[in-house]
C-alpha positions in Angstrom: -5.1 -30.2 12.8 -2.9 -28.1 11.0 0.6 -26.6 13.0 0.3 -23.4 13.7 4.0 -21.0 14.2 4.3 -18.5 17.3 2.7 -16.1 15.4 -0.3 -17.8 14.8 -0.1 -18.4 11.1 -0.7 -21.9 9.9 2.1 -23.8 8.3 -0.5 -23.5 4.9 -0.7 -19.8 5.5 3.3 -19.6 5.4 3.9 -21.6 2.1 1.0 -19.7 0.4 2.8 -16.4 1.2 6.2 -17.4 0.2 4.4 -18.7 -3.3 2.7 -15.2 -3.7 6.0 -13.3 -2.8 8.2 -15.3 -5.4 5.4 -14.6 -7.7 5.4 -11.1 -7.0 9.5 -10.9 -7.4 9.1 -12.9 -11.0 6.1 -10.5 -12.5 7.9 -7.6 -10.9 11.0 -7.8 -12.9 9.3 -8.9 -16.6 6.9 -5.8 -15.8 10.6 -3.5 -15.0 12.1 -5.6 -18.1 8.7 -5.5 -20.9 6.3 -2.5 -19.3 3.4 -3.9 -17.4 0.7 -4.1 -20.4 3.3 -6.2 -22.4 3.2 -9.1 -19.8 0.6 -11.4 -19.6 -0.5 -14.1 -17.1 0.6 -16.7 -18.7 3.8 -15.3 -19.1 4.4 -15.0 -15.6 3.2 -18.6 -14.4 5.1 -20.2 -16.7 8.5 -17.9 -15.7 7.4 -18.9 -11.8 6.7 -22.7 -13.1 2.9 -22.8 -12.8 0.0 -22.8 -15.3 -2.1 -19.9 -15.5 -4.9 -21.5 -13.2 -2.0 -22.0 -10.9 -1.5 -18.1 -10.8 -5.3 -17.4 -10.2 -5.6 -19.3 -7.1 -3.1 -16.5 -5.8 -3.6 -13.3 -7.3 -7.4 -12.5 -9.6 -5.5 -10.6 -11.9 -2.6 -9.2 -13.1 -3.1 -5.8 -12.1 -3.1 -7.6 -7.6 0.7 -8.6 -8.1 1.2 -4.9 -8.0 -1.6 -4.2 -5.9 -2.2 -6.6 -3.1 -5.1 -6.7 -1.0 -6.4 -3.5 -1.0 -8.0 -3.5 2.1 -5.3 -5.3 4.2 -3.1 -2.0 4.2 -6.2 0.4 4.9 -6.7 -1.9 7.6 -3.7 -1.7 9.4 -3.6 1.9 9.0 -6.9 2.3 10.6 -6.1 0.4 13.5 -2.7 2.4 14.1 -5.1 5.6 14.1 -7.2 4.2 15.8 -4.8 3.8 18.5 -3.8 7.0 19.0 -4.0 9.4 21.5 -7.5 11.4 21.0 -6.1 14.3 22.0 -3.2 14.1 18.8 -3.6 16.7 16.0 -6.0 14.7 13.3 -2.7 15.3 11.0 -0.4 14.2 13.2 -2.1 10.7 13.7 -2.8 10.1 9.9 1.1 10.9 9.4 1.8 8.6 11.8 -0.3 5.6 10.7 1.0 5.8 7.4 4.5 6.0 8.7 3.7 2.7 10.7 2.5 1.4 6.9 5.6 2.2 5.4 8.0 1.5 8.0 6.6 -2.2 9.4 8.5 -4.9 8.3 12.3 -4.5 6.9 12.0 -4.0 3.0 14.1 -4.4 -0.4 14.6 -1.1 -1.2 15.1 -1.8 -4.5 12.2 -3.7 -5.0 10.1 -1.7 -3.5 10.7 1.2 -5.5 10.8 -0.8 -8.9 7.4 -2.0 -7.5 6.1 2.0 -7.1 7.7 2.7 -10.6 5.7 0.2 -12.1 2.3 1.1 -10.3 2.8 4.3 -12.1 3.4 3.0 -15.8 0.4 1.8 -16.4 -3.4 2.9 -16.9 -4.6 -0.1 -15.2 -2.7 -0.1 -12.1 -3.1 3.9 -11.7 -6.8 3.1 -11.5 -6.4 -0.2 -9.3 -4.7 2.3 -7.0 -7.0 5.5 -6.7 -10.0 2.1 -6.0 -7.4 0.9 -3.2 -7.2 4.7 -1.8 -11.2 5.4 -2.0 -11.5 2.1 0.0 -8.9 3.3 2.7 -10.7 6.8 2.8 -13.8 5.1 3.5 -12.2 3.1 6.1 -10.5 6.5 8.1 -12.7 9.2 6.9 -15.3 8.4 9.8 -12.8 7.8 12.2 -11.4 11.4 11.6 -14.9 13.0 11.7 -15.4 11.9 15.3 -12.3 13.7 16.1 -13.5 17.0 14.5 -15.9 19.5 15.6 -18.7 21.6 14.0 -21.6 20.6 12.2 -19.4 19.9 9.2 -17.2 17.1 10.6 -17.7 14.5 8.0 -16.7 17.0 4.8 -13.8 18.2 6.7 -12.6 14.6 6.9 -13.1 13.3 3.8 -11.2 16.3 2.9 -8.2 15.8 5.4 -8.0 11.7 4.6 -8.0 12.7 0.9 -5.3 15.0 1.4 -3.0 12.7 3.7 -3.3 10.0 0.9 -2.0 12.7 -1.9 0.7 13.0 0.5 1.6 9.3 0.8 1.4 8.9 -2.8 3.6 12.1 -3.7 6.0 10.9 -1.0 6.1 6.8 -1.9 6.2 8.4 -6.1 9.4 10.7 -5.0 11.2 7.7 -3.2 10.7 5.5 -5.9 12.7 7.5 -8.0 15.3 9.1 -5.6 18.8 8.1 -5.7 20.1 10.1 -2.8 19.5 7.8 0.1 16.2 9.5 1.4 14.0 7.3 3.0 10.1 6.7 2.8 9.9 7.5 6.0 11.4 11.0 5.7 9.4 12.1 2.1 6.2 11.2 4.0 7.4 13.3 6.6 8.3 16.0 4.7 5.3 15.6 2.7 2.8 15.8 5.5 4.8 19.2 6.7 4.2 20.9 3.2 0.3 21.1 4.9 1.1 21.1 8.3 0.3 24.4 8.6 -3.1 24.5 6.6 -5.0 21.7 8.2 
């Protein structure tokens, strides 16, 4: 039986974590240091003292250093909407589930927006992303609709949750490459207000 922490994670799930986030710190800064398409696997296994084969047990490719799971984000932010009051402005509650996103667990600044400035600088990862955003529509778009009235419920929230994810990106894109000391947290807001009054 394996030991399991107060959390519920098993001692295995721990130590495969910490082995994807040191991976994730080494490819980070060769992709920051040589551009993203200039680094290969086996660059980055042999910088985090692994073979290749090594690295694939952790991440498929490349491109899911930067990445992640796609659908573990879109998951938490559909269960934060889904806990919301019913009676909260759609908007509201999709600006506040992504705020939960990018607010849960303390975060290297730093790192973080080297991490968005590098999802932007390549071909690859731009298309990884807009994959990982479809998949998170899907997951809140019919979620939305049932809050909505009319006959065109459905279009209207595919159209909302499109919108709120332009606003997350604009607003994580901004951060990355702000030097004044705004947070996330406050671009998103901000963001969110620019259409505040439209939808």
């Amino acid at each position: 039986m394996s030991s399991t922490t107060s959390s519920g994670q098993s001692l295995r799930e721990i130590s495969r974590d910490a082995v994807r986030a040191r991976i994730n710190e080494i490819a980070l800064d060769l992709f920051a240091e040589r551009g993203f398409d200039q680094v290969t696997v086996e660059q980055i296994a042999a910088a985090a003292g692994m073979s290749a084969r090594t690295f694939h047990r952790y991440f498929p490719a490349k491109e899911d250093v930067v990445i992640g799971d796609p659908a573990h984000g879109g998951e938490f932010v559909r269960a934060v909407f889904a806990g919301r009051p019913a009676d909260e402005p759609v908007w509201d509650s999709l600006r506040l589930s992504f705020e939960a996103l990018v607010t849960r667990a303390p975060r290297d600044d730093e790192r973080g927006k080297r991490g968005m400035r590098v999802l932007v600088s390549a071909a690859s990862l731009r298309a990884r992303s807009l994959e990982k955003h479809l998949l998170w529509a899907r997951m809140l778009t019919p979620l939305v609709a049932e809050r909505l009235p009319g006959d065109d419920a459905a279009l209207h929230a595919e159209i909302i949750v499109q919108s709120a994810l332009a606003c997350l990106d604009v607003a994580l894109t901004t951060w990355a490459n702000a030097d004044d000391g705004t947070t996330a947290s406050e671009l998103l807001q901000r963001s969110f207000a620019t259409l505040r009054p439209q939808v």
